[in-house]
PDB file of N, CA, C and O in Angstrom:
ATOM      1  N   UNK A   1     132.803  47.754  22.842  1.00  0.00           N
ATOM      2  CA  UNK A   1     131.953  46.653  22.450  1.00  0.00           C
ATOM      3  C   UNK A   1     131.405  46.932  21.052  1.00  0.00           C
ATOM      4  O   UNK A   1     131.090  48.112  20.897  1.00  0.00           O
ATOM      5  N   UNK A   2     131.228  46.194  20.072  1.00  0.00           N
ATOM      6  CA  UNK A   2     131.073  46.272  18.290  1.00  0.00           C
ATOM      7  C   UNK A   2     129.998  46.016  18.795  1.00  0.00           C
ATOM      8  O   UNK A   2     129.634  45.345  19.760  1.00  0.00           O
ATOM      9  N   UNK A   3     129.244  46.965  17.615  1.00  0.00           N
ATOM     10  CA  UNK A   3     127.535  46.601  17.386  1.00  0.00           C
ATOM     11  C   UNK A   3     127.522  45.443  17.145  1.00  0.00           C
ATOM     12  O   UNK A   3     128.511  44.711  17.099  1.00  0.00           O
ATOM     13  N   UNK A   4     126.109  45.064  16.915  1.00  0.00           N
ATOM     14  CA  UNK A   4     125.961  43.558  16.718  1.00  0.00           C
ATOM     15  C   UNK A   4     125.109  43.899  15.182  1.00  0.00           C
ATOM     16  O   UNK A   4     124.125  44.608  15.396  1.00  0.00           O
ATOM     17  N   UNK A   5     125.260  43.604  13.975  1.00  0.00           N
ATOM     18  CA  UNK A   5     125.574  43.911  12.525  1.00  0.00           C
ATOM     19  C   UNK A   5     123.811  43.817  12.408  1.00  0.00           C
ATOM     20  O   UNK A   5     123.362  44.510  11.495  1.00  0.00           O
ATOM     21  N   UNK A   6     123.144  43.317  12.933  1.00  0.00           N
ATOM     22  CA  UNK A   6     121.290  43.431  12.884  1.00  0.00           C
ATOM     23  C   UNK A   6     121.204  44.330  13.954  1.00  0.00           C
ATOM     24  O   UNK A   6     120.060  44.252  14.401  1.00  0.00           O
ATOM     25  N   UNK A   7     121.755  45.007  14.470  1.00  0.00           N
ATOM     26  CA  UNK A   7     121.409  46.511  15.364  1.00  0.00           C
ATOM     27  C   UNK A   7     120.885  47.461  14.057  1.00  0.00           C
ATOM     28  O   UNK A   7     119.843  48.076  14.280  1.00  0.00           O
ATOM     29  N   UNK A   8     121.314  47.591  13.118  1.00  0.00           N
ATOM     30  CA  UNK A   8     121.046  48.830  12.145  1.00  0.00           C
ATOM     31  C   UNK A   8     119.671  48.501  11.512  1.00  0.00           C
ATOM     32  O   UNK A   8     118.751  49.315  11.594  1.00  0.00           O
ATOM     33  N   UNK A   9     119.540  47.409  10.933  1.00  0.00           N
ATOM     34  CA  UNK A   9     118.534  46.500  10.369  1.00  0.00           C
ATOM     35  C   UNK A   9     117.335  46.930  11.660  1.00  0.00           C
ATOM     36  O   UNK A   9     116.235  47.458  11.500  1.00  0.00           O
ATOM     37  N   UNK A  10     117.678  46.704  12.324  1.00  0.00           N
ATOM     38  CA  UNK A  10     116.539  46.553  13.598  1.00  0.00           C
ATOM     39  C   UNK A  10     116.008  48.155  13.290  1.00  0.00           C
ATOM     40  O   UNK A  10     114.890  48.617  13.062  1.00  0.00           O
ATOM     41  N   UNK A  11     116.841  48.531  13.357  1.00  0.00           N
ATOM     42  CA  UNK A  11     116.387  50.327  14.094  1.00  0.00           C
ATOM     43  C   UNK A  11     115.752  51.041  12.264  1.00  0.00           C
ATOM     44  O   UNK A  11     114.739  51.740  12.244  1.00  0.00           O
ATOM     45  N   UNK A  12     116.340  50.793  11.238  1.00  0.00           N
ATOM     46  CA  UNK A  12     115.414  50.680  10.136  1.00  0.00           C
ATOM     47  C   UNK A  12     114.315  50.258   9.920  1.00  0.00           C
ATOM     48  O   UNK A  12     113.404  50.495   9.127  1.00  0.00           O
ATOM     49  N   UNK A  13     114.517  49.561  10.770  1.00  0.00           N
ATOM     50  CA  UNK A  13     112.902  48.363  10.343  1.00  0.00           C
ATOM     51  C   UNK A  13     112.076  49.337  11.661  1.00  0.00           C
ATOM     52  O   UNK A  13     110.966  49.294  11.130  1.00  0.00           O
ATOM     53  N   UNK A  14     111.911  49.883  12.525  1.00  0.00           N
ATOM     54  CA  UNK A  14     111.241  50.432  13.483  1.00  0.00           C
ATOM     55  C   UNK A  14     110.834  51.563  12.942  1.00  0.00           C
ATOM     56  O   UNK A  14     109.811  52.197  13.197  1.00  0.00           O
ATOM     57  N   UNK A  15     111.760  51.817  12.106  1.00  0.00           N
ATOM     58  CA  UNK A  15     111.291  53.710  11.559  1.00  0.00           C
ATOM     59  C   UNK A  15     110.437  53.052  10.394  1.00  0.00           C
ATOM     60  O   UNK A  15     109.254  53.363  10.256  1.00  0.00           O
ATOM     61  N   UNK A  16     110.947  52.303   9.712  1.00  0.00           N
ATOM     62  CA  UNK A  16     109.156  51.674   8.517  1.00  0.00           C
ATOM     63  C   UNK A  16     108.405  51.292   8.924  1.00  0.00           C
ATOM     64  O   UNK A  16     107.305  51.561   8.441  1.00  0.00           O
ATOM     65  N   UNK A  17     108.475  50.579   9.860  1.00  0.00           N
ATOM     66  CA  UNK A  17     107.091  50.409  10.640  1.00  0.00           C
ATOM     67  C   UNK A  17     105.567  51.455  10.300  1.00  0.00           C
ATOM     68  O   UNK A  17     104.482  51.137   9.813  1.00  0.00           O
ATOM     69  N   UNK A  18     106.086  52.756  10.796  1.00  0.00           N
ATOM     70  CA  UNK A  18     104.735  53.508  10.452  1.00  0.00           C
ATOM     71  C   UNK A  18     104.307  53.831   8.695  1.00  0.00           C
ATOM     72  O   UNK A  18     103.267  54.083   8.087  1.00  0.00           O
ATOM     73  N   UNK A  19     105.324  53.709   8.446  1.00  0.00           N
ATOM     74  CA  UNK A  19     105.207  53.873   6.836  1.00  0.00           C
ATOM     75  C   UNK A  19     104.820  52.320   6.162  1.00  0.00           C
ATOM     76  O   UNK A  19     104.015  52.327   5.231  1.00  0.00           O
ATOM     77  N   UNK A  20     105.145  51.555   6.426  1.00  0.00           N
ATOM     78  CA  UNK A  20     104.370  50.489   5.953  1.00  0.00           C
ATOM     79  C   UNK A  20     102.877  50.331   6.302  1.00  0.00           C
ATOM     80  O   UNK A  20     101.972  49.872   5.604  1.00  0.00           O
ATOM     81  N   UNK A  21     102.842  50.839   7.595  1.00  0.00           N
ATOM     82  CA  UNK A  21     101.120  50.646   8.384  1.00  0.00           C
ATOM     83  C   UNK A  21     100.491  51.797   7.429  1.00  0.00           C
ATOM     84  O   UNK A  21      99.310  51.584   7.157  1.00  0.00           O
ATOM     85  N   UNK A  22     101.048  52.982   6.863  1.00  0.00           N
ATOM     86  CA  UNK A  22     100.463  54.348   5.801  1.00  0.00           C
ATOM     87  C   UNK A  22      99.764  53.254   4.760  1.00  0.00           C
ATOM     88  O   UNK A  22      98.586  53.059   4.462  1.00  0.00           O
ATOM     89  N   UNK A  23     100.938  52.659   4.362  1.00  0.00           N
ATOM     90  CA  UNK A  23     100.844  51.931   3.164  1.00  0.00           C
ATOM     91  C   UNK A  23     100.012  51.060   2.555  1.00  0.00           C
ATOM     92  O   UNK A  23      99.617  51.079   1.389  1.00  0.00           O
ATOM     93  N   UNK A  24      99.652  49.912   3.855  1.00  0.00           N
ATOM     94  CA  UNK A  24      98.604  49.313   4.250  1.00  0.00           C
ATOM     95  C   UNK A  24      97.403  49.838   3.901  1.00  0.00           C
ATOM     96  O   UNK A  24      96.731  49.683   2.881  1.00  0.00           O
ATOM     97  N   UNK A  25      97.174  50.644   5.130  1.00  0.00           N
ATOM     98  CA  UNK A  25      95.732  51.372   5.261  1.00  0.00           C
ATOM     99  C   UNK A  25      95.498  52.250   3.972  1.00  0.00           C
ATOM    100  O   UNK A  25      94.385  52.768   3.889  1.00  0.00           O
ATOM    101  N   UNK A  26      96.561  52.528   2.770  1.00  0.00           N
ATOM    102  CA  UNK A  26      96.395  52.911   1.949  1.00  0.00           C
ATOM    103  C   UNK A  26      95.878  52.279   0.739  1.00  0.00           C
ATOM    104  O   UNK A  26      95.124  52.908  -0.003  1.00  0.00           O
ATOM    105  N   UNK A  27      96.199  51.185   0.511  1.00  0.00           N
ATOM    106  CA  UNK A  27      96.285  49.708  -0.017  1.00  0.00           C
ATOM    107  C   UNK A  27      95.034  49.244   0.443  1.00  0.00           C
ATOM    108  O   UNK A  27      94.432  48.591  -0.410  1.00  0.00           O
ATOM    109  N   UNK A  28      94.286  49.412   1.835  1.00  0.00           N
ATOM    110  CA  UNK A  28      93.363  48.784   2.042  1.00  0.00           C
ATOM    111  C   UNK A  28      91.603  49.853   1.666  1.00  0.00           C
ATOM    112  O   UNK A  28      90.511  49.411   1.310  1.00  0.00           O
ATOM    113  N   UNK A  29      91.969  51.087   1.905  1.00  0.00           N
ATOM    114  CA  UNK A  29      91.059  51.875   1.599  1.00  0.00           C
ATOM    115  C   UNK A  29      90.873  51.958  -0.140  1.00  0.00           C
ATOM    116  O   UNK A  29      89.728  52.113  -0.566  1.00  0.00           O
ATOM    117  N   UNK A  30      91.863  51.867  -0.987  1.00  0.00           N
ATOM    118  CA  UNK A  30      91.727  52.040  -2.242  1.00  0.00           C
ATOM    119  C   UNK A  30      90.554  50.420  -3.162  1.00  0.00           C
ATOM    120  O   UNK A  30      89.806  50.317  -4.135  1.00  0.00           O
ATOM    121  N   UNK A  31      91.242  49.239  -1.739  1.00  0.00           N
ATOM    122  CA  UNK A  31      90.347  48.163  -2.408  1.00  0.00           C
ATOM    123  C   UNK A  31      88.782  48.099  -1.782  1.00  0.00           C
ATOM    124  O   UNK A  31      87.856  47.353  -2.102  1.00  0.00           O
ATOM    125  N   UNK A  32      88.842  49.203  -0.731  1.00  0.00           N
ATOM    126  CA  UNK A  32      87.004  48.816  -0.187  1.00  0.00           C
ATOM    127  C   UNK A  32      86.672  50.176  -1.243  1.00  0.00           C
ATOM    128  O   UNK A  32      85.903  49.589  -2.005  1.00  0.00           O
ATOM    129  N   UNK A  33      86.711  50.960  -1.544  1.00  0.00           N
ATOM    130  CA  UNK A  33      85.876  51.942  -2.823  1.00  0.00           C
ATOM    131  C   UNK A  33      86.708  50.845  -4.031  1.00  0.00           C
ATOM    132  O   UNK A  33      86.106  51.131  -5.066  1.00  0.00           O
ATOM    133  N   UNK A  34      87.242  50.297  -4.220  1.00  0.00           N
ATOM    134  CA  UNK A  34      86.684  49.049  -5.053  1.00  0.00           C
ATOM    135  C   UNK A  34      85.934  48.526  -5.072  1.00  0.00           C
ATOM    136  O   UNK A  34      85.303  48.593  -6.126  1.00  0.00           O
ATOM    137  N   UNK A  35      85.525  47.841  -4.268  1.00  0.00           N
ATOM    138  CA  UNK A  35      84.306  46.847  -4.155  1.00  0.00           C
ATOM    139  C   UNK A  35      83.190  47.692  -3.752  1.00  0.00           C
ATOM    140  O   UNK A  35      82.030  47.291  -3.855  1.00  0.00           O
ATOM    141  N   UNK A  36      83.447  48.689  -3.359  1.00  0.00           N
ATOM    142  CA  UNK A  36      82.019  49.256  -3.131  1.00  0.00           C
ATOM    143  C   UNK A  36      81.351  49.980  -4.614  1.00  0.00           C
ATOM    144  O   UNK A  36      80.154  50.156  -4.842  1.00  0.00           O
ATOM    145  N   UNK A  37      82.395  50.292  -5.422  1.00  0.00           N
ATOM    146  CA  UNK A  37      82.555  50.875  -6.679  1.00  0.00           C
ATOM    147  C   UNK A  37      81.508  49.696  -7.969  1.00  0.00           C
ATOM    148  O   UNK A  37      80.521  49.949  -8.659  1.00  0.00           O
ATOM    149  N   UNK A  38      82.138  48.731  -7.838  1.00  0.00           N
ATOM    150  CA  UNK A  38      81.637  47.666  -8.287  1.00  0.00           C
ATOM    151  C   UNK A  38      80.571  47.290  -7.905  1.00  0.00           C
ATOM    152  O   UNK A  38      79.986  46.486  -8.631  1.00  0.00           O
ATOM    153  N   UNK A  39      80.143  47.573  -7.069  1.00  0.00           N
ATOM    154  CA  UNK A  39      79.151  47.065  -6.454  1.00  0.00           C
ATOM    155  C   UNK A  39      78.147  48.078  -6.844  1.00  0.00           C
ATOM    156  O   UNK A  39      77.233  47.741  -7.597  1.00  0.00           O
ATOM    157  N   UNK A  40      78.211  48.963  -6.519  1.00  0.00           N
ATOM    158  CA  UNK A  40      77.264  50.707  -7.336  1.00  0.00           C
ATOM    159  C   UNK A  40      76.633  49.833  -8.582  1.00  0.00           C
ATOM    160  O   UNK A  40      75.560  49.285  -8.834  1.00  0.00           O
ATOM    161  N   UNK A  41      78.534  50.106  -9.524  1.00  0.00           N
ATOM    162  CA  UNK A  41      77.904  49.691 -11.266  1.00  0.00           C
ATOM    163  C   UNK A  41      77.312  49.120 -10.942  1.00  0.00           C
ATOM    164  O   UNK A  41      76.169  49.560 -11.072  1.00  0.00           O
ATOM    165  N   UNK A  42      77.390  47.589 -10.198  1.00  0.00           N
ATOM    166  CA  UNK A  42      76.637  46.631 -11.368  1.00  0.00           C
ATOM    167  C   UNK A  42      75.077  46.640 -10.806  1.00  0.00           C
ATOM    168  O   UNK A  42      74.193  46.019 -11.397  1.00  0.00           O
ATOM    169  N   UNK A  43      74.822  47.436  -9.559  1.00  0.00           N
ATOM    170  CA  UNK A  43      73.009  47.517  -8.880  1.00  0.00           C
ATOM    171  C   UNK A  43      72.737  48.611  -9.612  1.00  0.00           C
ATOM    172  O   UNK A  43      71.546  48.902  -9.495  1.00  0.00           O
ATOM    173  N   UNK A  44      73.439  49.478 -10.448  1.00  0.00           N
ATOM    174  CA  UNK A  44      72.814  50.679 -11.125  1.00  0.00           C
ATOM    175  C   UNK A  44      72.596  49.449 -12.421  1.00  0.00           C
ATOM    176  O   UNK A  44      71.495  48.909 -12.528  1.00  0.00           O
ATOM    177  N   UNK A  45      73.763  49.072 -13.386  1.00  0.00           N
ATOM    178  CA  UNK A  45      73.100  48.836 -14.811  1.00  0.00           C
ATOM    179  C   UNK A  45      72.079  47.320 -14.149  1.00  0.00           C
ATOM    180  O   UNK A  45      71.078  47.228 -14.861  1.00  0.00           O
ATOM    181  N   UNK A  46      72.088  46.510 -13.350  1.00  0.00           N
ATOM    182  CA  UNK A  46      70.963  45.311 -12.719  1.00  0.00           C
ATOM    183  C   UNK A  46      69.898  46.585 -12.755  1.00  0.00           C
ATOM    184  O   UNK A  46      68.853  46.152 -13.241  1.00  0.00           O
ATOM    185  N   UNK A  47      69.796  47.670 -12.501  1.00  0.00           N
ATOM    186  CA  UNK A  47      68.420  47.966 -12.250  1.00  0.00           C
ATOM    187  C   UNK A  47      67.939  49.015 -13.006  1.00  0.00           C
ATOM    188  O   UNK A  47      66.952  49.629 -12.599  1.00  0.00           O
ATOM    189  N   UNK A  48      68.715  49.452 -14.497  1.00  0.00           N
ATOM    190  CA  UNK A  48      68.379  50.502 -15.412  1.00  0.00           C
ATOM    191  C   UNK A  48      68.882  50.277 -16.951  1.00  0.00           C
ATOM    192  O   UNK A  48      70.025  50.337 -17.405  1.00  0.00           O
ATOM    193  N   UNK A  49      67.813  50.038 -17.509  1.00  0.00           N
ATOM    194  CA  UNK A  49      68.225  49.589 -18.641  1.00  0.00           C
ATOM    195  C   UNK A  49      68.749  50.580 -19.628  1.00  0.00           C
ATOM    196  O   UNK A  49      69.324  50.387 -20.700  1.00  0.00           O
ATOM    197  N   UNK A  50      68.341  51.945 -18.877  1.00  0.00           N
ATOM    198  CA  UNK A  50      68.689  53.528 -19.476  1.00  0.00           C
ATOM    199  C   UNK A  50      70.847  53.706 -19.357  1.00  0.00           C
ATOM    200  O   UNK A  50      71.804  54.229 -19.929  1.00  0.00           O
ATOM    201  N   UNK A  51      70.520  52.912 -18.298  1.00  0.00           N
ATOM    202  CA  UNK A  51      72.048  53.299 -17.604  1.00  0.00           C
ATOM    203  C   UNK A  51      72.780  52.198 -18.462  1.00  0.00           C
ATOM    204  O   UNK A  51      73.953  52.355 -18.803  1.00  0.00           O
ATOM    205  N   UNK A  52      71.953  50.929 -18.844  1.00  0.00           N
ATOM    206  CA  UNK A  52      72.963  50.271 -19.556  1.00  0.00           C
ATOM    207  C   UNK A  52      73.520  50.293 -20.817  1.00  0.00           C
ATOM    208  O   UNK A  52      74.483  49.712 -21.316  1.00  0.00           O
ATOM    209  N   UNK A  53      72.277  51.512 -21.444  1.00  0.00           N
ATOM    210  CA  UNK A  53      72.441  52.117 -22.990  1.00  0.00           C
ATOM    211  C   UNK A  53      73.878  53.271 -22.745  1.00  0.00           C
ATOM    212  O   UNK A  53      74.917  53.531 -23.352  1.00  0.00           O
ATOM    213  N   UNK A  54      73.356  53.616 -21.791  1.00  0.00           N
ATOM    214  CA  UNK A  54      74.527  54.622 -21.535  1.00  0.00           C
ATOM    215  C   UNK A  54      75.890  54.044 -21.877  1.00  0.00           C
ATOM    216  O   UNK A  54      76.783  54.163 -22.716  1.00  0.00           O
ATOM    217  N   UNK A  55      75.541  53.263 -20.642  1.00  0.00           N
ATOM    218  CA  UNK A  55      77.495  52.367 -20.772  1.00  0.00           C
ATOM    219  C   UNK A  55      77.606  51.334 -21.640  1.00  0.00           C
ATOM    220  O   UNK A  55      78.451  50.445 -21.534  1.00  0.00           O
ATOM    221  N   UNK A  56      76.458  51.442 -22.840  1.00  0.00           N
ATOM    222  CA  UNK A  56      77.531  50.616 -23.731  1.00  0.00           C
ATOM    223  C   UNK A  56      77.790  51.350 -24.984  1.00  0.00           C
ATOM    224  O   UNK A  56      78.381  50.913 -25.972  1.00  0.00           O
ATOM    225  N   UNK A  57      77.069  52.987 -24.754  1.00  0.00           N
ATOM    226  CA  UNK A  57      78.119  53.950 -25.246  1.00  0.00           C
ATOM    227  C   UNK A  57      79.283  54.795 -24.908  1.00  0.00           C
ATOM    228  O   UNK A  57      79.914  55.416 -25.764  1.00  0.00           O
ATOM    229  N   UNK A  58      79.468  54.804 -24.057  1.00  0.00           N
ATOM    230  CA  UNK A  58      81.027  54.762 -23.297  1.00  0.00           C
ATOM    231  C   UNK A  58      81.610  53.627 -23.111  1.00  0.00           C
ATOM    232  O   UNK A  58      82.595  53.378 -23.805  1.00  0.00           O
ATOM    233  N   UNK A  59      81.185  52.735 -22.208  1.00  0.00           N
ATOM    234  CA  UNK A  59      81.914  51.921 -21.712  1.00  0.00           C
ATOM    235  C   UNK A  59      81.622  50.437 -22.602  1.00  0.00           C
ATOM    236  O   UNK A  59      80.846  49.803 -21.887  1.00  0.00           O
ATOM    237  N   UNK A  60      81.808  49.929 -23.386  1.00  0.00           N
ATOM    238  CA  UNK A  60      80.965  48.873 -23.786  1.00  0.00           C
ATOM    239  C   UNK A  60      81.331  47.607 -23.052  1.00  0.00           C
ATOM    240  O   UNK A  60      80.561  46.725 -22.670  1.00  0.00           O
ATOM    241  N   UNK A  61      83.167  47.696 -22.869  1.00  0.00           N
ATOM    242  CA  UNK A  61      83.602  46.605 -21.998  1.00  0.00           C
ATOM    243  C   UNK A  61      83.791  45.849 -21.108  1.00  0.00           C
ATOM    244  O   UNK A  61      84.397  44.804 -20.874  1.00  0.00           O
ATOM    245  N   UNK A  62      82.639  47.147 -20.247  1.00  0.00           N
ATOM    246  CA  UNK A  62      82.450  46.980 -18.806  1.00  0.00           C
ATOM    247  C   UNK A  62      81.079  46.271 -18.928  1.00  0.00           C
ATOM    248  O   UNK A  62      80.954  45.149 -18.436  1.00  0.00           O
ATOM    249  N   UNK A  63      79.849  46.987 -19.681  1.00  0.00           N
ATOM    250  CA  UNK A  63      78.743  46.336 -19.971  1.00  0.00           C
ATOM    251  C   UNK A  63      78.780  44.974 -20.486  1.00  0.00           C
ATOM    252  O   UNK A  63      78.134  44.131 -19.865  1.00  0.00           O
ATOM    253  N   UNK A  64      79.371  44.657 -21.424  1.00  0.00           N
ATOM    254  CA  UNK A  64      79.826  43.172 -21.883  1.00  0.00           C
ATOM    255  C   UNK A  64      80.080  42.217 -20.725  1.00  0.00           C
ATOM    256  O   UNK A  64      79.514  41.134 -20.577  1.00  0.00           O
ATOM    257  N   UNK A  65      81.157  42.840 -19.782  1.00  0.00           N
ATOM    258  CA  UNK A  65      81.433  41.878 -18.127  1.00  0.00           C
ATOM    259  C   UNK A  65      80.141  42.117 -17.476  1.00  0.00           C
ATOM    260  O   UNK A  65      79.755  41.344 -16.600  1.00  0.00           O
ATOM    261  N   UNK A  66      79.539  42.992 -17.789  1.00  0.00           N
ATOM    262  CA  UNK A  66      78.081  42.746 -16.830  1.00  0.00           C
ATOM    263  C   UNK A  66      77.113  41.107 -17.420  1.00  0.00           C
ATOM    264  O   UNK A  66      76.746  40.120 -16.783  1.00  0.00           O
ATOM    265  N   UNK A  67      77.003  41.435 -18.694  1.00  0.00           N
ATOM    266  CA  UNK A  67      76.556  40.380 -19.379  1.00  0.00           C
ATOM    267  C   UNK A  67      76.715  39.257 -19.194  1.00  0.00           C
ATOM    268  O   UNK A  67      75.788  38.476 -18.980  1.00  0.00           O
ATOM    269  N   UNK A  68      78.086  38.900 -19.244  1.00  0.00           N
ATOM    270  CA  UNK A  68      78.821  37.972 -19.377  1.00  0.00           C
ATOM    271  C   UNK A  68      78.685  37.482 -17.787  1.00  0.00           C
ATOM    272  O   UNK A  68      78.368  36.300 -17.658  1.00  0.00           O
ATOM    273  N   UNK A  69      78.902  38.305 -16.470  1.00  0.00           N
ATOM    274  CA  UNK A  69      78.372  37.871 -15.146  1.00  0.00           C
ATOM    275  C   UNK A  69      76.892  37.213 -14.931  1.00  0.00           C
ATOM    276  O   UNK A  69      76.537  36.191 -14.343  1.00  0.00           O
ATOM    277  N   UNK A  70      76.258  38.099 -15.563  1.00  0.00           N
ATOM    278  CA  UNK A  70      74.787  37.543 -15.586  1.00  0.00           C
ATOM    279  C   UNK A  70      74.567  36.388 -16.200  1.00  0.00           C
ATOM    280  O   UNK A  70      74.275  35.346 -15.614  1.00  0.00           O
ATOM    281  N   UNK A  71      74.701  36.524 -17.470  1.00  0.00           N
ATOM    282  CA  UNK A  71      74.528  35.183 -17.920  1.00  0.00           C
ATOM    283  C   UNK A  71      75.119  33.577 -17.357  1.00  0.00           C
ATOM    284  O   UNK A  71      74.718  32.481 -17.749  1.00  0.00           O
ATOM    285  N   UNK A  72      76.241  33.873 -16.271  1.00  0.00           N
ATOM    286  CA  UNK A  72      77.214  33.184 -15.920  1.00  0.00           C
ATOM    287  C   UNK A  72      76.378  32.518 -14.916  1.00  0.00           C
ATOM    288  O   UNK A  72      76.185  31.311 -14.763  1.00  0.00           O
ATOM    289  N   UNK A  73      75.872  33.613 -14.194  1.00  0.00           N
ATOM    290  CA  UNK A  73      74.713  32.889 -12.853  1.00  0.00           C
ATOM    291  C   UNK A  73      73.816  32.441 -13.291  1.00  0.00           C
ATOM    292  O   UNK A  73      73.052  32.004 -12.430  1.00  0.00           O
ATOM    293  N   UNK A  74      73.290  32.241 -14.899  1.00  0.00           N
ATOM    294  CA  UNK A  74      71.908  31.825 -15.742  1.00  0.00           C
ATOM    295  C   UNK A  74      70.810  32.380 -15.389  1.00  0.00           C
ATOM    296  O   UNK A  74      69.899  31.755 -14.847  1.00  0.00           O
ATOM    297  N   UNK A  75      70.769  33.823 -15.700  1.00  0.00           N
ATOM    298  CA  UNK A  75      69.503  34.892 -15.679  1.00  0.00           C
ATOM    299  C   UNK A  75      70.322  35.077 -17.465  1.00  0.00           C
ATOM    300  O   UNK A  75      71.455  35.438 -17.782  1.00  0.00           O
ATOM    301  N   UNK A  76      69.306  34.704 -18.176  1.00  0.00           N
ATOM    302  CA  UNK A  76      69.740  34.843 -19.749  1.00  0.00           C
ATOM    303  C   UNK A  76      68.382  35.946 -20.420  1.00  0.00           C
ATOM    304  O   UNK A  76      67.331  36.060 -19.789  1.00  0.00           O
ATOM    305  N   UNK A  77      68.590  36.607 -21.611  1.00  0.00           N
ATOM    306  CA  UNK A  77      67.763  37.748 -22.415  1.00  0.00           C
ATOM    307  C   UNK A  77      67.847  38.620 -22.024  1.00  0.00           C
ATOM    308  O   UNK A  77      67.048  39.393 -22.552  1.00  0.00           O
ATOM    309  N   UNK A  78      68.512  39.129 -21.179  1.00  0.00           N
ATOM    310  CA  UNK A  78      68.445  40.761 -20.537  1.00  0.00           C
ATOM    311  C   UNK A  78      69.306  41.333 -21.968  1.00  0.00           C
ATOM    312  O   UNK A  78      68.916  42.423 -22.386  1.00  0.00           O
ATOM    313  N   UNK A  79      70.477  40.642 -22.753  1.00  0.00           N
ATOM    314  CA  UNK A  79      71.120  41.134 -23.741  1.00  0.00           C
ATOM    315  C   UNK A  79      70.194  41.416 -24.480  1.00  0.00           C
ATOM    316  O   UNK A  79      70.150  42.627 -24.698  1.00  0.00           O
ATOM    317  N   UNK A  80      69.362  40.795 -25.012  1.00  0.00           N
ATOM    318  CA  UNK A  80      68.391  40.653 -26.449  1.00  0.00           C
ATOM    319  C   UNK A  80      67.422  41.553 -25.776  1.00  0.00           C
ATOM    320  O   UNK A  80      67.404  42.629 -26.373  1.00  0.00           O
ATOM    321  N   UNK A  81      66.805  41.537 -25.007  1.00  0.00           N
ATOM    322  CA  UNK A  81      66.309  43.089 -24.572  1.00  0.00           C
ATOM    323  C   UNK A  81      66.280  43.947 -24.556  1.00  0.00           C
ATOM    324  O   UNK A  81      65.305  44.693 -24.654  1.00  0.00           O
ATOM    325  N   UNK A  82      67.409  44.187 -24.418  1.00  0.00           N
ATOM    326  CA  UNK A  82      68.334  45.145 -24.152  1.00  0.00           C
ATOM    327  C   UNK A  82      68.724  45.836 -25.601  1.00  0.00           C
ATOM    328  O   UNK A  82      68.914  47.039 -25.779  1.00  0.00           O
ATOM    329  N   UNK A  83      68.808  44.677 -26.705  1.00  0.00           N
ATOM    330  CA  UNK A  83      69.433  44.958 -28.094  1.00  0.00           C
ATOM    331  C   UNK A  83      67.950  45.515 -29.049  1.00  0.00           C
ATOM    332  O   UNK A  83      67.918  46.539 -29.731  1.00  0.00           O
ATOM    333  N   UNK A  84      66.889  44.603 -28.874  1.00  0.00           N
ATOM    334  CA  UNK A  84      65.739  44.802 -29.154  1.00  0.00           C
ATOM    335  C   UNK A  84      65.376  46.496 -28.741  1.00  0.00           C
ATOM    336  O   UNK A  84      65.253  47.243 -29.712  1.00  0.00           O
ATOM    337  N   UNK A  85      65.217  47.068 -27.452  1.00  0.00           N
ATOM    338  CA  UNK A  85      64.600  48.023 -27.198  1.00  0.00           C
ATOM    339  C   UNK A  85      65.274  49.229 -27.513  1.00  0.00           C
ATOM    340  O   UNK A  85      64.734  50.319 -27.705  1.00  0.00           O
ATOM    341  N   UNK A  86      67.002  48.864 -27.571  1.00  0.00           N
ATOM    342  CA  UNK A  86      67.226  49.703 -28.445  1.00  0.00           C
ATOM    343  C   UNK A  86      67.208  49.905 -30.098  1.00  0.00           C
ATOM    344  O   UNK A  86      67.269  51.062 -30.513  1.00  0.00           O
ATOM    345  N   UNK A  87      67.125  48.810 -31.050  1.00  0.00           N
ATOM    346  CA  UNK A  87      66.899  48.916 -32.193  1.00  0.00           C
ATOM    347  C   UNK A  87      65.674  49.840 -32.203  1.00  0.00           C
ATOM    348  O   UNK A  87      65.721  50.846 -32.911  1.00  0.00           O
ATOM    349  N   UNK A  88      64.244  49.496 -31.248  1.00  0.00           N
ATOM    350  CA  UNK A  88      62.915  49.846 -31.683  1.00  0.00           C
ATOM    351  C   UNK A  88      63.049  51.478 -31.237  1.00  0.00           C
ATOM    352  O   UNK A  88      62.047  52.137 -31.515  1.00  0.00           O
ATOM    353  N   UNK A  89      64.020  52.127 -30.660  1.00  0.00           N
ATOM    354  CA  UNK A  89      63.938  53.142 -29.930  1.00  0.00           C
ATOM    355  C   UNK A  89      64.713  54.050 -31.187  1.00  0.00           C
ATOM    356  O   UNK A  89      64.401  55.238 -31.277  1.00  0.00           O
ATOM    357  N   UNK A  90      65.653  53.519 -32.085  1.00  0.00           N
ATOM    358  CA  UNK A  90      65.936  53.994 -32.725  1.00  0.00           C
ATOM    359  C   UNK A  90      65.177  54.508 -34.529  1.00  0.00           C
ATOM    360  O   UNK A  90      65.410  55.229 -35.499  1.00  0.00           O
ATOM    361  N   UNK A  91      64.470  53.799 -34.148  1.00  0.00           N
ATOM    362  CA  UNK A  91      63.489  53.545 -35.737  1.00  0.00           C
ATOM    363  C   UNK A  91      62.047  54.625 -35.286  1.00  0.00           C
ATOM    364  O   UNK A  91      61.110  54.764 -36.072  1.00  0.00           O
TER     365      UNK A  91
END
């Protein structure tokens, strides 16, 4: 009796099975410390204006998307605040 030509297919696909489910749960853990990641930044620079001097000497591009979020929901001057207290901090 001849195999039936999706016998091989079948029995491949059973052995990926667990390796796709790796893959998954791999795929799925990397995007929740995403969002939890994101979520850190943006309640650390929302709540430190020290932390936001910081990152907009490293990071400026990330601070800019903070901005640019905020202002988006219309909480506006935290920039000019922000620009202000550091000019006066520097003088």
């Amino acid at each position: 009796m001849p195999s039936s030509p999706t016998l091989p297919f079948y029995r491949m696909a059973r052995t990926m099975e667990p390796l796709a489910k790796k893959i998954f749960k791999g795929v799925l853990v990397a995007e929740l410390f995403g969002i939890f990641g994101a979520y850190f930044l943006f309640t650390k620079m929302n709540t430190s204006q020290d932390f936001r001097q910081t990152m907009s000497k490293k990071f400026p591009f990330i601070l800019e998307v903070y901005y640019k979020s905020i202002e988006q929901s219309g909480m506006y001057g935290i920039r000019e605040q922000d620009q202000e207290k550091w000019l006066n901090s520097k003088s």
